[in-house]
C-alpha positions as CSV (number, residue, x, y, z in Angstrom):
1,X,93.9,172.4,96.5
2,X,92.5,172.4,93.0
3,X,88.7,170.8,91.8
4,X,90.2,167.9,90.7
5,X,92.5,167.1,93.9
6,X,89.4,168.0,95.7
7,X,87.1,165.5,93.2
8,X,90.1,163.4,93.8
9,X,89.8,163.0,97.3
10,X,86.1,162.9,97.9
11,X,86.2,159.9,94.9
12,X,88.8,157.9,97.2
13,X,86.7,159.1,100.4
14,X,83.7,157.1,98.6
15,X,85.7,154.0,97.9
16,X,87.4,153.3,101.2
17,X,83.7,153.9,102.9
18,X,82.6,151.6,100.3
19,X,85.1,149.0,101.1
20,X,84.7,149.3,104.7
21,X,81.0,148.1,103.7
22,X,83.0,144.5,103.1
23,X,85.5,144.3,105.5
24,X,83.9,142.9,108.7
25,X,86.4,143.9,111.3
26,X,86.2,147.7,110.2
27,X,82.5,147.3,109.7
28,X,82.3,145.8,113.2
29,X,84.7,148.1,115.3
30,X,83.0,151.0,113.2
31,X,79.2,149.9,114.4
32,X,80.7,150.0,118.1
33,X,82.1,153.8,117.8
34,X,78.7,154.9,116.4
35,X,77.1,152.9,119.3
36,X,78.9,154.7,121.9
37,X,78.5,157.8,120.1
38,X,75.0,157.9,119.9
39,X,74.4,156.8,123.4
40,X,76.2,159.1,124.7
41,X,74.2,162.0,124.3
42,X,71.2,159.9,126.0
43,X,70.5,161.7,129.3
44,X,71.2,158.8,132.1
45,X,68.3,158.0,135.0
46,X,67.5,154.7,136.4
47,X,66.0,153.6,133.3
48,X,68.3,154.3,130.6
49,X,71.5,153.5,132.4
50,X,71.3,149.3,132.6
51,X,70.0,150.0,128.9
52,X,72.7,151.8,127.5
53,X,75.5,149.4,129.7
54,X,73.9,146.2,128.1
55,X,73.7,148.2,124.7
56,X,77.8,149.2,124.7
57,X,78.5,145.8,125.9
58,X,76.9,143.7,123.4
59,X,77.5,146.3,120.5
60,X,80.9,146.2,121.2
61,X,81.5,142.6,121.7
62,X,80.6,141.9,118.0
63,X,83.7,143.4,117.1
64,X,86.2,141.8,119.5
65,X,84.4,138.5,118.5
66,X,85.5,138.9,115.0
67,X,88.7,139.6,115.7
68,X,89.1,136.4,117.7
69,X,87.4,134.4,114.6
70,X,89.8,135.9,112.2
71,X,92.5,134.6,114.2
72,X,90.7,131.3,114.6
73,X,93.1,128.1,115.2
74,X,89.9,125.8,113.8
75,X,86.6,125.7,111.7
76,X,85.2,124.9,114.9
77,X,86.7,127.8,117.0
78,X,85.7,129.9,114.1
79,X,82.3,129.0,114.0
80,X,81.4,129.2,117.3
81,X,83.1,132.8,117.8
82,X,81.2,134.0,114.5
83,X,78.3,132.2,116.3
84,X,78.6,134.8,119.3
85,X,79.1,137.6,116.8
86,X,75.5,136.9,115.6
87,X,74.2,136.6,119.2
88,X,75.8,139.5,120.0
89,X,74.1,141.3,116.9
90,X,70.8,140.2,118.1
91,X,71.5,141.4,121.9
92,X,72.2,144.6,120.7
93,X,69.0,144.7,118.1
94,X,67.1,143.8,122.1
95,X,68.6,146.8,124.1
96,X,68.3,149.4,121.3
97,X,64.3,148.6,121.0
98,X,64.2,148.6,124.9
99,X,65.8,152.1,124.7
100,X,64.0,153.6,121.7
101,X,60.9,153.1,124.2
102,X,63.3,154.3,127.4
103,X,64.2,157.3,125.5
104,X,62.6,160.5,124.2
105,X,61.5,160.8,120.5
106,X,64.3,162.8,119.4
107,X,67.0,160.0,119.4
108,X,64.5,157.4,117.9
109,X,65.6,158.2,114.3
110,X,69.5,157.0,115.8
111,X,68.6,154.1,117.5
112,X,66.5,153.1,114.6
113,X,69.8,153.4,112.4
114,X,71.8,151.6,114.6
115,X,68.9,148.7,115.2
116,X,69.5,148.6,111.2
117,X,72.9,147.8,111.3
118,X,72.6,145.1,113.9
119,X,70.4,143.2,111.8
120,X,72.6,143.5,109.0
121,X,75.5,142.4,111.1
122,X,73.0,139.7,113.0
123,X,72.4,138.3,109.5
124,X,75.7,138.3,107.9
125,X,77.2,136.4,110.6
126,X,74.0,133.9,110.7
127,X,74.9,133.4,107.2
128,X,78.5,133.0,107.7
129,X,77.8,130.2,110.9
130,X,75.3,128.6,109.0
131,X,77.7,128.0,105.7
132,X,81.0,127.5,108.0
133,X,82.0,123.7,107.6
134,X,83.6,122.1,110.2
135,X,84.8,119.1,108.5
C-alpha cells in the first residue's frame, strides 16, 4: 500500500467517523457498544451488578428507540419515542454517576466519557421533542 493509499484511507476513515457524528441511529447503536464495552471490564459484586444492568439497559434502549422513531407512522408516535430516547439518555447519565462512585478510580476517566455522550444524546433528543410539531 503506498503513502497516499494509506493518506487515502485514514482521510476517508476521518469522514465516515465524522458523519457518524450526524447520523443518530449509528451515533446511538455506537454509544450502546462502547457502553457494554466499558462495563465489561468492571469487576461485578453486589454493588456494581444492579448498576451496570440498569446502565446496559437504558444505554441501549436509546438506540432501539430511535429506530422505532425513524420508522414513526405519526408526528405524535415520533415524538413520544424521541421523547423516551431523551429519558433514556438521562437514565443512563443516573447509573454511570451511581457507578463512577460504585467503582474504583481507574475506570472513572471511561464512565466520565460515556456520562459525556449521554448528555449530548439527552440534549439532542430534548431539542428534537421539544421542536417536533404534532400538528
Amino acid at each position: 500500500m503506498t503513502n497516499v493509499q494509506l493518506t487515502m484511507n485514514h482521510w476517508q476513515l476521518l469522514m465516515v467517523k465524522e458523519k457518524a457524528k450526524f447520523d443518530l441511529a449509528e451515533r446511538t447503536a455506537g454509544f450502546g457498544e462502547n457502553t457494554i464495552r466499558t462495563l465489561r471490564k468492571i469487576k461485578q459484586d453486589a454493588i456494581t451488578r444492579p448498576l451496570i444492568s440498569q446502565a446496559v439497559r437504558s444505554s441501549t434502549s436509546i438506540g432501539a428507540n430511535y429506530a422505532e422513531a425513524d420508522e414513526a407512522a405519526s408526528k405524535k408516535e415520533f415524538r413520544y419515542r424521541i421523547s423516551l430516547c431523551s429519558r433514556e439518555a438521562k437514565e443512563t447519565k443516573h447509573w454511570l454517576r451511581m457507578l463512577a462512585v460504585a467503582v474504583d478510580e481507574t475506570m472513572t476517566d471511561d464512565l466520565r466519557l460515556l456520562w459525556k455522550e449521554a448528555d449530548e444524546l439527552n440534549r439532542i433528543f430534548a431539542t428534537i421533542h421539544r421542536n417536533a410539531k404534532t400538528d
